[in-house]
N, C-alpha and C positions, 0 to 999 in steps of 0.2 A: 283476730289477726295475730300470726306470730312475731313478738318482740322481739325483731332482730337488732336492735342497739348492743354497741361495744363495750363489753363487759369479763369480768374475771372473779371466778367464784372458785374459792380453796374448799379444797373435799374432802384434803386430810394432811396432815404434817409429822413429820416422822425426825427429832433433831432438825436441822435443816433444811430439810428436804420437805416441798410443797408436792402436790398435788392435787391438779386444777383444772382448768376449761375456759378457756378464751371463748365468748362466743361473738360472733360478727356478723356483718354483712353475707358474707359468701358461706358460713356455716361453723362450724365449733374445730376449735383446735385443743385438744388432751395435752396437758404438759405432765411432768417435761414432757417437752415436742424436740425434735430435731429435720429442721428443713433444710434438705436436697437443695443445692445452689443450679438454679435456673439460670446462669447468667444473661444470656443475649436469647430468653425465653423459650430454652430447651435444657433440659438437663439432659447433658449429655450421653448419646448412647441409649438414652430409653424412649419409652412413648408415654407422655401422659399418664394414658393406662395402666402402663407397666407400673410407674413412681407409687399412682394410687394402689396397686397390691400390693406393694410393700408397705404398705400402712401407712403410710406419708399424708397427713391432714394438710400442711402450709408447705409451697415452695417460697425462694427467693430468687428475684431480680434487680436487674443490677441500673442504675440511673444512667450510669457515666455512659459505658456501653450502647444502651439500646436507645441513648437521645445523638448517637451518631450512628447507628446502624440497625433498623430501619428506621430514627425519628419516633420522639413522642406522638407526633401531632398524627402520623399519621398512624402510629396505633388506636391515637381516639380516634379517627376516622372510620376506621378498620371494628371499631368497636369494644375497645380495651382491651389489655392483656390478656384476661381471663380467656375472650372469647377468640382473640389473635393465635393464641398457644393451647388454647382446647383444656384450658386449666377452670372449672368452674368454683374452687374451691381459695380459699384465702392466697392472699400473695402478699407478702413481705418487699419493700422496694429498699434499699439500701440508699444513701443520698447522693454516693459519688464521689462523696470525699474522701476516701481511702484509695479509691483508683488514683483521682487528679492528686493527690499528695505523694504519690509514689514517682506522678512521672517525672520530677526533678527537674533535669534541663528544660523540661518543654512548659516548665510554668511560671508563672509569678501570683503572690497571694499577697491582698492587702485588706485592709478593713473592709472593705466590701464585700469580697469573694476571693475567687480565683480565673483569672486569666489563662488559658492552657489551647495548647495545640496537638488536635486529633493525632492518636500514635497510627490511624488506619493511612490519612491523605494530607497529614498537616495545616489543616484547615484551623482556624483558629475560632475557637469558643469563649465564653462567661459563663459561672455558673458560682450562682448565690443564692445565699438562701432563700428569696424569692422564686429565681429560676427553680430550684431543686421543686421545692413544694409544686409551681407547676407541671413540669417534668412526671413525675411520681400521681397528680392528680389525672393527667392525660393519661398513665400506663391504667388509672384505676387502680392504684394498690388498695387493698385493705388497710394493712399498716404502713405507714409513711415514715421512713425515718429523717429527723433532726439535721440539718447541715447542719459539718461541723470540721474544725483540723486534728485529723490523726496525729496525734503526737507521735513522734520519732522514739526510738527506743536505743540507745539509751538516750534520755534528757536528762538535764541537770534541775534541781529544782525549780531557778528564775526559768529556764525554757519552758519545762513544763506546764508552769505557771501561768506564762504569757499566753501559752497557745490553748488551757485551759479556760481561761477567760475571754479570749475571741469565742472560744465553741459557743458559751455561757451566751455570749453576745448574739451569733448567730441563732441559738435555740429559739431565744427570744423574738427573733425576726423571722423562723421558720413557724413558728408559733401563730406570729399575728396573722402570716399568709396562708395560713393553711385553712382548707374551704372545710370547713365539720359536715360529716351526713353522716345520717343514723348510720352505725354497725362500720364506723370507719374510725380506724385511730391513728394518731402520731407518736411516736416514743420520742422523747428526749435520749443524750449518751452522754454518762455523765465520764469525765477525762479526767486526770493526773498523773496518767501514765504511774511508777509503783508509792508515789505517796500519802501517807495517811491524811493529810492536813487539806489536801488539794483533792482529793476525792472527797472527802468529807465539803469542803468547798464548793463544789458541783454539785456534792447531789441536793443540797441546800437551795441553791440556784435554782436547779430543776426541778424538786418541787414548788419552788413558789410561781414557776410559771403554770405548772400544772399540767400532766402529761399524761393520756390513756397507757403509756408502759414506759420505762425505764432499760435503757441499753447500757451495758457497760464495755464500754472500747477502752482502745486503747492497750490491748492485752493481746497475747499469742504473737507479737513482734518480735522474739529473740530473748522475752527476759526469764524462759525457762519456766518448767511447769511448777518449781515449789517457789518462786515469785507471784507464780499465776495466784497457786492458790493460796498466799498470804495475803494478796490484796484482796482478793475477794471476802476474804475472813474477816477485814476492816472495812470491807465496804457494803456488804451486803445486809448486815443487819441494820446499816441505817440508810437504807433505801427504805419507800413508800413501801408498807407492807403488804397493803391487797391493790398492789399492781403486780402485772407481769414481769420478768426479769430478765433481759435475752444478753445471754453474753454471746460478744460478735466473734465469726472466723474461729469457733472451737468445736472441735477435734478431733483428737485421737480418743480413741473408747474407754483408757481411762483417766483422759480430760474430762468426759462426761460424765463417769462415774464421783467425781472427786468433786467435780463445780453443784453439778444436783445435791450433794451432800453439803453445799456449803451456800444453798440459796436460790442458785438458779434454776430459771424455767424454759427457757427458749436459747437453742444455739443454732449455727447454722456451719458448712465449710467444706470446701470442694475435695478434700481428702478423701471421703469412701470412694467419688467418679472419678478422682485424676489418678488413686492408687488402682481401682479398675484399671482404666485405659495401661496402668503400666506394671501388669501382670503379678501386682500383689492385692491379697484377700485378708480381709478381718476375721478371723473366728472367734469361737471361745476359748480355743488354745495359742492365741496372739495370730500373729503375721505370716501369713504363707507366703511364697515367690512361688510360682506355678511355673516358673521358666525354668528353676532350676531341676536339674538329670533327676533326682530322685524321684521325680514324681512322674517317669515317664512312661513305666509299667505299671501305675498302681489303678486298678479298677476301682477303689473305694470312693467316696464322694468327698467331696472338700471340706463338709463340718455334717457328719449322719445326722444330727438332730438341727438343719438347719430345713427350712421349708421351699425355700427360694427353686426357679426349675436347673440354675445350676446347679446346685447340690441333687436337689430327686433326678435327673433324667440323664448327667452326665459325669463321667468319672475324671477322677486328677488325671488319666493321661492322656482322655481327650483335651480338658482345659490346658494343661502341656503343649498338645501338639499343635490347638491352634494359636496360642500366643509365640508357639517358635516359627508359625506357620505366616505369623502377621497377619491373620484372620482377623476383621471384622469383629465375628459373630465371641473371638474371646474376651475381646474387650465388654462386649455388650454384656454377656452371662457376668465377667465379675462382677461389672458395676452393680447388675442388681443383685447380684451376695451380696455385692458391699452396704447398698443402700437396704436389703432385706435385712441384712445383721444389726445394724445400727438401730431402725427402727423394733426390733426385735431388742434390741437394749432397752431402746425406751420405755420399750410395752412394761419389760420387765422391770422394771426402775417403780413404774407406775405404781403395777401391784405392789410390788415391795413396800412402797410407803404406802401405801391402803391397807397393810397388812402390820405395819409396823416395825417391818422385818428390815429396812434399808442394810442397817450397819451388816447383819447377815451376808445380806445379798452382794454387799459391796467384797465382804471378807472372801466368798464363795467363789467371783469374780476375779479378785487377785490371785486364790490361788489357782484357778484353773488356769490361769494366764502363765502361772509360773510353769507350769508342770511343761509348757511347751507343745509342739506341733505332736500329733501321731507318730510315731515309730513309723520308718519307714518295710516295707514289705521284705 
């Protein structure tokens, strides 16, 4: 019988940078991985199918969301996520607490949970760390993320602090509730929002509870990417070492080039589908706008060496015409450049550390980034 238990095996390390294989319940995720945000159990603009040719092992979904529209309970009914969204392959469930913390006026949070009222019909909700872990059990996630409170950006140390040690508290109680079955795991997320003393504090915490992976929140708020990557510098080396590392809501392509190099193995964030849907592309020469005039004669493809069928089968002034056109079908082709380029990072990220080559790969990266778009025709 095959050993499907949840598990993490390093295959090679290169400086900071790992390279690994989550294996699960629903089948093996290759890190770094980066997962396509499924929110309310569609990545937007694709099909299933599509997400999986672009090389995408794990998506993400969202608690807060899909426990008001359409209902955990009756996804278990329906048969789980997986089978609900025609996804057979891993799913990532986020806890919720980054949504209800955002919505400000419509909450209140005390030792228990959070209190909050639906932004779709203002219906009023609970949701604690017991609820979450139900929630998240009913979707069927593979990995189950930790309730916990998003620290604000900027805090001051004591805020920090306080809302650091609720999460601390919470982990612990999303810990006890959570139902263990082979090839399924929980991450804890360790918080201090940028200080050394408090993230060192958490992730303390969090291992002695004891967690199949390690999330690091609280990051990509507003404190700027060489904040980003200073705390990671102080926090990453003393995380558990053969666990997974997911830093949450990152990025840009080189967030991801910079955090791989400084530890991480799992990101997630609706940037490549929502810069789709609003007619800009990733390449390897940075940022296209496909709306703008330049591009509205040029037959060439939007990155030659990209694989994706907007690049092979259709030129920048078709991509042009139909985002000036408010087509559909423009939204749909960038998102999957976008999600094709990105896991096309990863891929490459992968080798790279199996080869040894990262810091190369990274240098190689910047500078094609710099040299800018193609010359226009």
């Amino acid at each position: 019988m095959t050993d499907k238990s949840f598990k993490f095996e390093i295959h090679a390390k290169d400086g900071g940078a790992r390279r690994g294989t989550i294996s699960t319940a629903h089948g093996e995720i290759r890190t770094p991985a980066f997962m396509p945000v499924g929110t309310v159990g569609t990545v937007k603009g694709m099909t299933p199918e599509a997400v999986r040719e672009t090389g995408a092992d794990i998506l993400l979904g969202n608690t807060y969301h899909l426990m008001l529209r359409p209902g955990s309970e009756r996804v278990k009914r329906l048969g789980g996520l997986h089978k609900f969204m025609n996804w057979e392959r891993p799913i990532l469930t986020d806890s919720g607490g980054f949504q209800v913390m955002s919505l400000n006026e419509l909450r209140k949070i005390d030792e228990n949970g959070v209190i909050f009222k639906s932004h779709i019909d203002g219906k009023k909700f609970e949701l604690t760390p017991e609820r979450s872990m139900q929630i998240q059990n009913d979707l069927d996630a593979t990995i189950t993320m930790a309730f916990d409170e998003c620290t604000p950006f900027p805090a001051d140390h004591d805020l920090a602090a306080t809302s650091m040690r609720r999460s601390m508290r919470w982990a612990k109680r999303s810990r006890d509730a959570f139902e263990h079955r082979t090839g399924y795991g929980l991450f804890g997320i360790v918080q201090g929002s940028v200080y050394e003393d408090l993230r060192r504090e958490s992730i303390d915490a969090l291992t002695e509870i004891d967690f199949e992976g390690y999330a690091i929140g609280g990051l990509a708020v507003g404190e700027g990417q060489e904040a980003m990557f200073e705390t990671l510098e102080f926090t990453t080396p003393h995380m558990v070492q053969d666990k997974p590392r997911y830093l949450m809501g990152v990025g840009k392509p080189d967030d991801l080039v910079g955090a791989v190099m400084r530890g991480v193995d799992m990101f997630d964030c609706v940037l490549p589908t929502r810069s789709g849907r609003n007619a800009q592309a990733f390449t390897r020469h940075g940022t296209v706008n496909i709306r703008n005039a330049r591009h509205q004669d040029d037959p060439r493809p939007l990155d030659e060496n990209c694989s994706c069928p907007a690049c092979k089968n259709y030129s920048r002034a078709y991509l042009h015409h139909l985002n000036r056109a408010k087509e559909i079908l423009g939204s749909v082709l960038l998102t999957w450049h976008n999600l094709n380029y990105y896991q096309e990072l990863m891929a490459g990220m992968r080798q790279a550390i199996e080869d040894g080559e990262m810091a190369d790969f990274a240098l190689a990266f910047y500078a094609q980034r710099a040299q800018g778009d193609i010359d226009p025709l």
